[in-house]
C-alpha positions in Angstrom: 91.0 121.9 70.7 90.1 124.8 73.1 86.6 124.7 74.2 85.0 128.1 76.0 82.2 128.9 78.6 81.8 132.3 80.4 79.0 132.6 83.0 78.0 136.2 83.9 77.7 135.7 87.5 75.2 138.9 87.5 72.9 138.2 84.9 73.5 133.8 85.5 73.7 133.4 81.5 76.5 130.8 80.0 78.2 131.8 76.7 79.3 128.7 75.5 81.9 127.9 72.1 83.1 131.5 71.7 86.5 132.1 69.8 89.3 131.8 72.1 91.0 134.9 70.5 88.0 136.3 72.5 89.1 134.7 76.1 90.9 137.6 77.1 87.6 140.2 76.5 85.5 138.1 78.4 88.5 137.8 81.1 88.5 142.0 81.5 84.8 141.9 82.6 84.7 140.8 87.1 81.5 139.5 86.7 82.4 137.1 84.5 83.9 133.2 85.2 85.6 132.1 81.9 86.5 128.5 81.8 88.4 127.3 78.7 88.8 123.7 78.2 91.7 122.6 76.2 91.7 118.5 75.1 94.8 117.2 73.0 96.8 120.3 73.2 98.6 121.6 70.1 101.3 123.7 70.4 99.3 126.5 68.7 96.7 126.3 71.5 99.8 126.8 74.4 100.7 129.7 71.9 97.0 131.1 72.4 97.1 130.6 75.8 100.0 132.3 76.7 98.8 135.2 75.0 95.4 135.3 76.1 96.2 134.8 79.8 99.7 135.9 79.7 100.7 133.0 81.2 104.4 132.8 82.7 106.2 130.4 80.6 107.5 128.1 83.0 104.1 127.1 83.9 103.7 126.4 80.4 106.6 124.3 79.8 105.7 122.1 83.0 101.7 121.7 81.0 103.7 120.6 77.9 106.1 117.8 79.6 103.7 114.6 80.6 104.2 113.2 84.0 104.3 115.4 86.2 104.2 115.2 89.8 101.4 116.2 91.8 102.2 120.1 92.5 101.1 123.3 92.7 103.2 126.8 91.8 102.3 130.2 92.5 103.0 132.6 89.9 101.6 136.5 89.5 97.3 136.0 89.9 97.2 132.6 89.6 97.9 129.1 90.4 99.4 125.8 88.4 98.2 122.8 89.8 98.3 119.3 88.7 96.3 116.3 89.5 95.4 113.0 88.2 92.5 111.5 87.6 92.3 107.9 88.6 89.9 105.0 86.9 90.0 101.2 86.9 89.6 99.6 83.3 89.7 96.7 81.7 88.4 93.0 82.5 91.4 93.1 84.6 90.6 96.1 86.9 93.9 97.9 85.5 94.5 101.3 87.0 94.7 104.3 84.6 95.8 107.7 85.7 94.9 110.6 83.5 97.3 114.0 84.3 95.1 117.0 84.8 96.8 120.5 84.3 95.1 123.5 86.0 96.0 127.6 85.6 93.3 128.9 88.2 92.9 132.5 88.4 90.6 134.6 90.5 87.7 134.6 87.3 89.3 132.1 85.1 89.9 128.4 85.1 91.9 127.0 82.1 92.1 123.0 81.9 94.5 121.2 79.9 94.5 117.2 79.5 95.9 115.2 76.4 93.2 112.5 77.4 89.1 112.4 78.3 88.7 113.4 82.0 85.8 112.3 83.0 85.4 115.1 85.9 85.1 117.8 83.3 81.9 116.3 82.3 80.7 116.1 85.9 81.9 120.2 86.7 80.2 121.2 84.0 76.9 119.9 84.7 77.4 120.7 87.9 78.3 124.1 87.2 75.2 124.9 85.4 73.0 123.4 88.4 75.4 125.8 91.0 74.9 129.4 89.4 72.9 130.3 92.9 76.8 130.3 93.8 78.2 132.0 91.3 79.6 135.1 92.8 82.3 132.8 94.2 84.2 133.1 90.9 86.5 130.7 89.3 87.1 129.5 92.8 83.7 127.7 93.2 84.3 126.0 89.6 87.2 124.8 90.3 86.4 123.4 93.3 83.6 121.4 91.5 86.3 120.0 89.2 88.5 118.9 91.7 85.9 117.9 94.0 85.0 115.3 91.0 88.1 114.0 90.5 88.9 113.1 94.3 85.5 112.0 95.1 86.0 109.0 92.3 89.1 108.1 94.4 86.8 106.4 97.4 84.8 104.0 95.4 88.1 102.4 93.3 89.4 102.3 96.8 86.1 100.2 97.6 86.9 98.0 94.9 90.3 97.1 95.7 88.9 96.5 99.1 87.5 94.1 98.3 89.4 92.5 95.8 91.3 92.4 99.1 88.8 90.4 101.1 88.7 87.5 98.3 92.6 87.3 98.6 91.9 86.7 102.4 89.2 83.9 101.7 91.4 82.5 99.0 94.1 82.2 101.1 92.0 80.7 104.3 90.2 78.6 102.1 90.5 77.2 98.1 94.2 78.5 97.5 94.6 79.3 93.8 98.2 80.1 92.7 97.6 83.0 90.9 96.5 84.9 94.2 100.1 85.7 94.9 100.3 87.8 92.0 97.1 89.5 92.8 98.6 90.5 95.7 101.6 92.4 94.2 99.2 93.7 91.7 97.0 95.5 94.2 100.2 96.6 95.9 101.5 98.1 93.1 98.3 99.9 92.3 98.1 101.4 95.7 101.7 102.4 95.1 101.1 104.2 92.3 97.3 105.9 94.2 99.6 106.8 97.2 102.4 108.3 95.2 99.5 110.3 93.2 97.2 111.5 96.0 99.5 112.1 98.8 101.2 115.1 97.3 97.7 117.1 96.9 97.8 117.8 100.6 100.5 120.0 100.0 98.9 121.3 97.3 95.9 122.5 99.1 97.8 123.5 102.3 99.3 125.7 100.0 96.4 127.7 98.5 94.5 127.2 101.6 97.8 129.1 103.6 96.6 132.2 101.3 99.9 133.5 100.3 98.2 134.8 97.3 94.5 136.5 98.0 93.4 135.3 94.5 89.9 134.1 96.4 87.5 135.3 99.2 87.3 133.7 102.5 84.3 131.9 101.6 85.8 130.0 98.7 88.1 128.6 101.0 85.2 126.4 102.8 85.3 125.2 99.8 88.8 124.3 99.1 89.2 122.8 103.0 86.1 120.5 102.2 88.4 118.8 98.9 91.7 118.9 101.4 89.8 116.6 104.5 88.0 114.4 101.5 91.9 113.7 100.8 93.0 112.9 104.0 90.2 110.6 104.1 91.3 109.1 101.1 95.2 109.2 101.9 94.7 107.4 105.4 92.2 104.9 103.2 95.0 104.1 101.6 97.7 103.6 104.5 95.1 101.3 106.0 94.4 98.9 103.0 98.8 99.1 102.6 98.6 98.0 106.3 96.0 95.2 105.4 97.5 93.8 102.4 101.3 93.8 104.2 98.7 91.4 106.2 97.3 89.3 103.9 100.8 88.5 103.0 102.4 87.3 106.1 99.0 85.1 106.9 99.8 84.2 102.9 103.5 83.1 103.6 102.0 81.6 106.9 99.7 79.4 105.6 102.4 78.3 103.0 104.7 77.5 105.6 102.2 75.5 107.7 100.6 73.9 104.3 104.7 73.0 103.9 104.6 71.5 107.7 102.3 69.4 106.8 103.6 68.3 103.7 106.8 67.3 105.1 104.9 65.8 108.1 103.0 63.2 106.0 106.1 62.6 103.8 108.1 61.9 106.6 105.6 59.8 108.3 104.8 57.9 104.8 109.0 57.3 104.3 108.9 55.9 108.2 106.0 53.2 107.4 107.9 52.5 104.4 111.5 52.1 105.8 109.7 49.9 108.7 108.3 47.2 106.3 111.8 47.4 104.4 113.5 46.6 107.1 111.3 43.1 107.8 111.4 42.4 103.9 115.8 43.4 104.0 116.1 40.8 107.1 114.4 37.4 105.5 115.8 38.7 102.3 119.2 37.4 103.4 120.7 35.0 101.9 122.2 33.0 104.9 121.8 29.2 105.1 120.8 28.8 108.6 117.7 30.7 109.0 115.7 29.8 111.2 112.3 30.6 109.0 114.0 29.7 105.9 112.3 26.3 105.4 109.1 26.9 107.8 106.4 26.5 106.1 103.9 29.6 107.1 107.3 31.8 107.0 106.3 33.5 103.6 103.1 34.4 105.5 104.8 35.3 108.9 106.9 37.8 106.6 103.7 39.5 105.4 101.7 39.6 108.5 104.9 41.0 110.1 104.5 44.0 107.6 101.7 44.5 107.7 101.2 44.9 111.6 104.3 47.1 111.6 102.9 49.1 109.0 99.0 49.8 110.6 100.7 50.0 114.1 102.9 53.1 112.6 100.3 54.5 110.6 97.6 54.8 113.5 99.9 56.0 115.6 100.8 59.2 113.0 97.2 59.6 112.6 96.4 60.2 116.8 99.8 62.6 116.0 97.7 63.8 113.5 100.6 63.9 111.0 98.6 62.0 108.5 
């Protein structure tokens, strides 16, 4: 499903839902921006867009194959770029990425996604409040667009922050067992955020470097204002991999001291026990000539023996503090 708007960045006036067999009319005039939105690709709309934009077709063979890595390519008045769009769903906080495919031209912006991206939504609203800016071009919109999509990266960052912060307290405090997996959750997560947002600072070193003049100068503010927002978010994310690489050591800390202690008190409860063993293994003996054998308080002696050896050994581990 291809869905059209053309501004007329002269007159400020949106066409909106013309035929796409028309893209390439509305492309010839310079005044105009044409954005065509293309949701759940056929391969008849790859078809039409090759011929309306004569796109090169290696461009289009990398928007049919899913998965692709963050990138840009250069080809002959225009750029392919590919981003993701990043969400958290689910009672379970479970990351989505959505792959975004971009042809940006210097009056054109064609978007391609087999799922809803929610940034499209926010560009074109936004587009319609921006038309003061419209002789920026295609340049401006897609800016907008991008803009969105990078912009929603800080605040999921915010929540795994602190989703973060309760693993700490968790671990300092009430340990629950299923904390550990948390842990490698998040960490995967931000695995799979670094391995999708790191590669757009090549991308926008590239098309800030200018190699192709396919925008003014003054678009360019633009384009460097999305490029620091992802260094911001890219460091965000080497510091929260830096703080949950700590979380785990104080995790595997605490274990081994909560382990300490465990074998402290075990060791200290087996020593009271072997002690008051030993008195009951020595008048367990079955030797005639004993010299309690036939006393009369000896039963009581035995017992009174235990006991003291047993409180004597026990307050002594608690001022160790091993009890």
């Amino acid at each position: 499903m291809i869905t059209t708007v053309c501004l007329d960045s002269e007159s400020k006036k949106f066409t909106d839902n013309f035929p796409a067999t028309e893209i390439s009319e509305h492309c010839l005039g310079k005044q105009n921006v044409v954005w065509a939105d293309v949701s759940d690709p056929t391969s008849e709309d790859f078809i039409e867009l090759a011929k309306e934009f004569n796109f090169h077709p290696l461009s289009i063979e990398d928007c049919q194959a899913p998965h692709q890595r963050p990138k840009v390519e250069e080809y002959e008045g225009y750029y392919f770029i590919v981003l993701y769009e990043a969400e958290l769903v689910g009672p379970d906080d479970d990351l989505e990425l959505r792959e975004l495919n971009i042809f940006l031209g210097s009056n054109y912006l064609v978007t391609v996604h087999s799922r809803p991206i929610r940034a499209v939504e926010t560009a074109k609203r936004l587009w319609h409040e921006w038309t003061d800016r419209a002789e920026h071009g295609a340049g401006m919109l897609a800016y907008l667009l991008i803009d969105a999509i990078v912009d929603d990266y800080l605040p999921l960052l915010d929540v795994l922050s602190d989703r973060m912060d309760d693993l700490e307290d968790q671990i300092f405090g009430e340990f629950k067992p299923e904390s550990i997996q948390e842990i490698f959750r998040i960490k995967k997560q931000l695995l799979y955020l670094r391995r999708t947002i790191t590669p757009l600072r090549d991308v926008f070193n590239t098309i800030l470097r200018r190699e192709q003049p396919i925008f003014a100068r003054e678009t360019h503010v633009y384009f460097q204002d999305v490029f620091d927002h992802i260094i911001r978010v890219a460091d965000t994310i080497d510091t929260l991999r830096d703080m949950l690489g700590s979380t785990m050591d104080a995790y595997l800390s605490v274990q081994g001291n909560r382990m300490n202690m465990v074998m402290k008190r075990l060791t200290s409860i087996a020593t009271i026990l072997m002690s008051v063993t030993l008195v009951a293994g020595i008048y367990g003996m079955n030797f005639e000539f004993m010299p309690e054998l036939h006393w009369r308080f000896g039963y009581v002696f035995s017992l009174g023996s235990m006991v003291a050896v047993g409180l004597a050994l026990y307050f002594y581990f608690r001022k160790m503090r091993w009890l």
